[in-house]
matplotlib code that plots the C-alpha trace (Angstrom):
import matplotlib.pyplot as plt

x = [-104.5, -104.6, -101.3, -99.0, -95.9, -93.0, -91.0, -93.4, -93.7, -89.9, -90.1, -93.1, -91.7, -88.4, -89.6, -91.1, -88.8, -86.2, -84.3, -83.9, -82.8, -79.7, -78.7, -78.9, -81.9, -83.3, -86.4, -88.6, -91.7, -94.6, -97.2, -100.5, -103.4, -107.1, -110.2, -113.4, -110.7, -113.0, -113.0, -109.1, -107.7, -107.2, -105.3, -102.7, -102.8, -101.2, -98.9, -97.7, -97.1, -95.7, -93.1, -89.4, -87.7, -90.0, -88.6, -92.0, -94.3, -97.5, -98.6, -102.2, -104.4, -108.5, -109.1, -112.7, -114.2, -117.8, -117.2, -116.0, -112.0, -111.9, -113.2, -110.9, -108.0, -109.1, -109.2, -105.6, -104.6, -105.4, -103.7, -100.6, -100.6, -97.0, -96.4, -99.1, -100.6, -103.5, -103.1, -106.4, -107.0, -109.7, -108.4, -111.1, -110.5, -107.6, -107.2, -104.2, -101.9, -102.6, -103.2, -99.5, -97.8, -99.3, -98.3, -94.6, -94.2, -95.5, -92.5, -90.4, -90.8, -90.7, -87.4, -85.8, -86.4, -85.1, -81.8, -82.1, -81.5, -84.8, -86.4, -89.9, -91.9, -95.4, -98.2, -101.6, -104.4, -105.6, -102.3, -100.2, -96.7, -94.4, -92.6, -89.2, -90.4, -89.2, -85.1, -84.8, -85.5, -84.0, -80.6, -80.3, -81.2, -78.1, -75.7, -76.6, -77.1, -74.6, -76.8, -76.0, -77.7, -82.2, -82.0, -85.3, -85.5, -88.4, -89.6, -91.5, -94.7, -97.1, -100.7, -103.5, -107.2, -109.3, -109.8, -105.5, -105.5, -102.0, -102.6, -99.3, -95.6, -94.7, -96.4, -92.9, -93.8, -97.6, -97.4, -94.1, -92.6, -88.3, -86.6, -83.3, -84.7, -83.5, -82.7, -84.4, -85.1, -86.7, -88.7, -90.0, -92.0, -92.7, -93.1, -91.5, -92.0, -95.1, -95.3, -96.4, -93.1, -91.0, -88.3, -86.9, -84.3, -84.3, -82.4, -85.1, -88.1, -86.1, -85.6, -89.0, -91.4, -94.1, -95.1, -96.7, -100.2, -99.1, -97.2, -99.0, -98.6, -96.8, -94.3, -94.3, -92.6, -90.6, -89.2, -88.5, -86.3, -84.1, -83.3, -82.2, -80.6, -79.5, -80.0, -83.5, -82.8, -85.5, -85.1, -85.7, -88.3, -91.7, -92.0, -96.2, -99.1, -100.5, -104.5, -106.9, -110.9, -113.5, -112.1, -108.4, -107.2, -105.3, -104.5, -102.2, -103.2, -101.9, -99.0, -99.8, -96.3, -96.5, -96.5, -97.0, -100.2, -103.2, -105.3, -102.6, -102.2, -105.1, -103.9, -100.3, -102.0, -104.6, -104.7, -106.5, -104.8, -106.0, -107.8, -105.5, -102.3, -103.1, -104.0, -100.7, -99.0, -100.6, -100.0, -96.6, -95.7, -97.4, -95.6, -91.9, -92.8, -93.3, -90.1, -88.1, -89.4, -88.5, -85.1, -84.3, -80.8, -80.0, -80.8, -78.0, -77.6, -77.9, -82.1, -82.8, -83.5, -85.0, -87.5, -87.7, -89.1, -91.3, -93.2, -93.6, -95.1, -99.0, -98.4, -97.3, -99.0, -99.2, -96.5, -94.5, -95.3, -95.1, -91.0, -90.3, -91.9, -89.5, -86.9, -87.5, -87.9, -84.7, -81.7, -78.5]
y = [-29.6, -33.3, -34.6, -35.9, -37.7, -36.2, -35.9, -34.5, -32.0, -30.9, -30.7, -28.1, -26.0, -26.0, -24.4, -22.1, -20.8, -20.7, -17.5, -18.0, -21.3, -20.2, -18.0, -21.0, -19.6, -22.6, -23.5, -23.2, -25.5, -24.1, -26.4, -25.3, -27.4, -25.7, -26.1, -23.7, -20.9, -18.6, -15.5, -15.1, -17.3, -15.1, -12.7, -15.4, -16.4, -13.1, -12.3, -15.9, -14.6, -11.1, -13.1, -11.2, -15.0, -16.3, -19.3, -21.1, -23.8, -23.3, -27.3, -26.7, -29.8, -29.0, -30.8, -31.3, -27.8, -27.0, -23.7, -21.7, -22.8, -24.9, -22.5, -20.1, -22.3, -22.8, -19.5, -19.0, -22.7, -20.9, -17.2, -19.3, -22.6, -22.4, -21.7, -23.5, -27.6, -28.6, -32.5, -34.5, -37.4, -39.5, -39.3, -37.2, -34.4, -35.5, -31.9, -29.6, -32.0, -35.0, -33.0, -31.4, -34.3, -35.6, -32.9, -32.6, -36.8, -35.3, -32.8, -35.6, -37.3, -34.7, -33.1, -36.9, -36.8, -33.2, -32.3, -28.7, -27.2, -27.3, -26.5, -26.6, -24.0, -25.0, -22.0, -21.3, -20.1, -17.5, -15.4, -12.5, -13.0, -10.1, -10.0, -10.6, -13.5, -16.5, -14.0, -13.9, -17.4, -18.6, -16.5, -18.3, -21.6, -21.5, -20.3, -23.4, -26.0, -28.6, -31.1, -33.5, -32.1, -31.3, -27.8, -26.4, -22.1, -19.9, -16.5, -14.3, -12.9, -10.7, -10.9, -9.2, -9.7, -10.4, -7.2, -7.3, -4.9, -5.1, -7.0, -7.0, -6.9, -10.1, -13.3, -14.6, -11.4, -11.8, -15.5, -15.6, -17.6, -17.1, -17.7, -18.4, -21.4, -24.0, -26.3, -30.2, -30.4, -26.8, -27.9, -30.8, -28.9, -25.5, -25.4, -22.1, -23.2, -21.5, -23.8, -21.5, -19.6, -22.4, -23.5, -27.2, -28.5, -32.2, -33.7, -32.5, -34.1, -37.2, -37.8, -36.4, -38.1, -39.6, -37.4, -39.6, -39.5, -38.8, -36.0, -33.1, -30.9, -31.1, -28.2, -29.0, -33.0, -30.7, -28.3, -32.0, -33.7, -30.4, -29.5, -33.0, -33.5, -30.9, -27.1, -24.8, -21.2, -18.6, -15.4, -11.9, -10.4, -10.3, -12.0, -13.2, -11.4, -14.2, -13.9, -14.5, -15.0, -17.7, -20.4, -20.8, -24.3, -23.1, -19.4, -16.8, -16.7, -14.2, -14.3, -13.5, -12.8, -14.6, -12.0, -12.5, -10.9, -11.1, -11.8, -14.5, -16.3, -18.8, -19.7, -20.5, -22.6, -24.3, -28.2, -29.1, -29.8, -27.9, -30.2, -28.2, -28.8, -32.4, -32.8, -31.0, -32.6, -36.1, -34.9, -33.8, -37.3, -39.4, -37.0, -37.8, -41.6, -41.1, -40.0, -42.6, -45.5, -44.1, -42.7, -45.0, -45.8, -42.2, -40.3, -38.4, -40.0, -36.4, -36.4, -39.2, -38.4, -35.7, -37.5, -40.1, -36.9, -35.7, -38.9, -39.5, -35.9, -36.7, -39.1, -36.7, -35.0, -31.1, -30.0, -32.6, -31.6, -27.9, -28.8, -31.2, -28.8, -25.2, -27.7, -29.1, -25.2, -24.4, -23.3, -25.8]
z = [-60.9, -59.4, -57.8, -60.6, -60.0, -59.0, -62.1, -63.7, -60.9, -60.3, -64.0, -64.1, -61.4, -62.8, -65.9, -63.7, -62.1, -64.8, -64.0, -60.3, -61.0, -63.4, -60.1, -58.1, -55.9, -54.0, -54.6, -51.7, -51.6, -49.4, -48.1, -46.9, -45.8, -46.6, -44.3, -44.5, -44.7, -47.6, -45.2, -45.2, -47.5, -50.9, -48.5, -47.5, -51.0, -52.1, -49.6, -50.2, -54.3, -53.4, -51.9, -52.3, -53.1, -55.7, -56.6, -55.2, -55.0, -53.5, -52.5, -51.4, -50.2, -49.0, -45.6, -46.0, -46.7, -46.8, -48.1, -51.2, -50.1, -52.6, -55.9, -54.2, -54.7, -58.4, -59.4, -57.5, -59.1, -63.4, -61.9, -60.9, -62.5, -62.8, -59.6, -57.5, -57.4, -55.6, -54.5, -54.4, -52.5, -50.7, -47.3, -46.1, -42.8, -41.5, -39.5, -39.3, -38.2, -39.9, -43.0, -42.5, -42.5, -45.6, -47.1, -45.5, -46.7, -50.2, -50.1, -48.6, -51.9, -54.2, -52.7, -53.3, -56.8, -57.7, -57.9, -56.7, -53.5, -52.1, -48.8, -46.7, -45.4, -44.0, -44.1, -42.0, -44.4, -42.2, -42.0, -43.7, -44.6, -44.9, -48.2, -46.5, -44.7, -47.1, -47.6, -43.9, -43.3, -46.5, -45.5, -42.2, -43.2, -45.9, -43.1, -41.2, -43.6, -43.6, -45.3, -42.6, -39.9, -39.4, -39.3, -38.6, -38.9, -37.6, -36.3, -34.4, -35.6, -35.4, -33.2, -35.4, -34.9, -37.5, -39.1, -39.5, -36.8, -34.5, -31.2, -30.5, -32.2, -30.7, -30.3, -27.9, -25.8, -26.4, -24.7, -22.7, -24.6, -24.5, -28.1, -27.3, -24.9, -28.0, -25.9, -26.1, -22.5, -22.7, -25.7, -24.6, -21.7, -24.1, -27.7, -28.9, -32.9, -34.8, -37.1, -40.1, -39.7, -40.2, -42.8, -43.0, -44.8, -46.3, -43.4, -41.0, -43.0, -42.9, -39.7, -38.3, -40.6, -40.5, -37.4, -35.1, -34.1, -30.5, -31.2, -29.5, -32.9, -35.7, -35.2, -31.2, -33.2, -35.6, -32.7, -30.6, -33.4, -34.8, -30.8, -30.5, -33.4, -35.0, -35.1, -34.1, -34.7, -34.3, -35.9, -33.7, -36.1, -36.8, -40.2, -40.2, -39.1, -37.0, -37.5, -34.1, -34.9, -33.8, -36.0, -34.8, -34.4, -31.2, -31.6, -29.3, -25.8, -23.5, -21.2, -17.5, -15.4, -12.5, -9.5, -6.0, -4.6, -1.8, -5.4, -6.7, -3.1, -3.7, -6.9, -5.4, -2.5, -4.2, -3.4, -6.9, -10.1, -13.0, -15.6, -18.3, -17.2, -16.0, -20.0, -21.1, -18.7, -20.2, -24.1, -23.4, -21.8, -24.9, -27.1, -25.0, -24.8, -28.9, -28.9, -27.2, -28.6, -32.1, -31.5, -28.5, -29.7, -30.6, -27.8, -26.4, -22.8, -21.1, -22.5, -21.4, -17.7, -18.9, -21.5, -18.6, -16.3, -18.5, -18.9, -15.6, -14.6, -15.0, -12.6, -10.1, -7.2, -7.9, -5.8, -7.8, -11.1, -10.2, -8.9, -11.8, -14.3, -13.2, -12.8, -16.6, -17.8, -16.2, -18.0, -18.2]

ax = plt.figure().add_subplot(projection="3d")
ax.plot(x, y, z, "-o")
ax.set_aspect("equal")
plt.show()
């Protein structure tokens, strides 16, 4: 199915989901871009449908593929018709994060038009969800939902490989990453958000979108603007199983706890800055300049210094960077 307009779409998925409707079961809308994803993408497919809360729709848009994605999303699109649109356009590969916020301005739209409670969730194609994954974030979300507020609501996952063999239980523990660091300053220097374990309400959408293109990712923006703003709660559970093979667009990489050795001394001493962080460093200070020219006005006067810091760190010597950057990370 083509994109139609958005009445006639909250009026298909409203007839779909009749029963959970009368029960006042928001409807969740689930939005999940496609590239040459034909090795795991019927699995997501179904663990998307086994969903516990099933008061769904499955917005799919192909980035490009050059594979059997898209006759897999056919055959999924007549299975679940009611449940399920494919949107075409001519936009071409716009890659995960430009084809994510398409798809969140889509939702944008559509969730304007409706007069149900609906929220966002964004979805890899290589991944498993649990079947509680779209209760335990749809439970928290409605505890913190003012509707006045961006409330953004995600979890931990899962590392598998690719077989869907257990890696580890935690990607947070996997990478280093602390959850209950929800702080703005904390984010702007460390993503915590996994983008495909996220749920947005309205408010969020609204005052994130359209992401811009100097964002670093899409969630990394998301994470930015519901720290700032309003409220970034991350659930202590497992809720994906987070696929790693060849193909990842970024993928879990291994946390190594800093210790003090004869073996880590050089590292600690060396005089060179690392290419990699130099280019996070750089991202991270587009992605904060980004910020403050859209929100300027809004900007609670205790970021800025910090949004002014993080700019400036690629222009720092490494010792400088290495300060400013703990000192960034730090807890208030």
């Amino acid at each position: 199915m083509s994109s139609a307009d958005n009445n006639t779409v909250c009026s298909l998925s409203s007839s779909a989901a009749t029963a959970d409707t009368a029960r006042n079961m928001p409807l969740i809308l689930i939005m999940l871009p496609v590239f040459n994803g034909e090795h795991y993408l019927a699995e997501q497919l179904d663990s998307i449908f086994a969903q516990n809360h099933n008061n769904i729709l499955l917005v799919c848009r192909d980035d490009g593929s050059a594979d059997r994605s898209v006759d897999i999303l056919a055959r999924y699109l007549t299975a679940h018709s009611e449940k399920m649109l494919l949107l075409e356009d001519t936009l071409g590969n716009l890659g995960a994060s430009g084809s994510f916020s398409l798809l969140m301005q889509w939702a944008l739209k559509y969730m304007q038009s409706c007069p149900q409670n609906v929220y966002v969730a964004l979805a890899d194609q290589d991944d498993i969800w649990h079947a509680d994954k779209l209760t335990c974030t749809l439970q928290v979300m409605t505890a913190a939902d003012d509707g006045h507020i961006p409330v953004l609501v995600h979890s931990d996952l899962h590392v598998v490989d690719k077989h869907g063999q257990l890696m580890s239980p935690s990607l947070m523990a996997y990478q280093g990453l602390d959850p209950a660091r929800t702080d703005f300053p904390a984010q702007l220097v460390s993503n915590t958000v996994t983008g495909c374990t996220v749920l947005m309400n309205q408010v969020l959408l609204q005052k994130a979108l359209p992401v811009p293109d100097d964002a670093v990712m899409h969630d990394w923006w998301l994470s930015l603007v519901a720290s700032c703003f309003g409220r970034l709660l991350c659930i202590d559970k497992s809720l994906v199983d987070y696929r790693q093979h060849d193909s990842n667009t970024l993928g879990a990489r291994a946390h190594a706890p800093a210790t003090f050795s004869l073996r880590a001394l050089p590292k600690l001493l060396q005089f060179k800055q690392s290419p990699d962080a130099q280019r996070l460093f750089e991202q991270a200070a587009a992605q904060a300049a980004a910020f403050q020219n859209r929100y300027r006005h809004e900007i609670p006067v205790q970021h800025q210094q910090r949004l002014h810091n993080v700019m400036r760190l690629p222009r720092l010597g490494l010792w400088g960077q290495r300060v400013l950057f703990r000192q960034l990370r730090r807890r208030n």
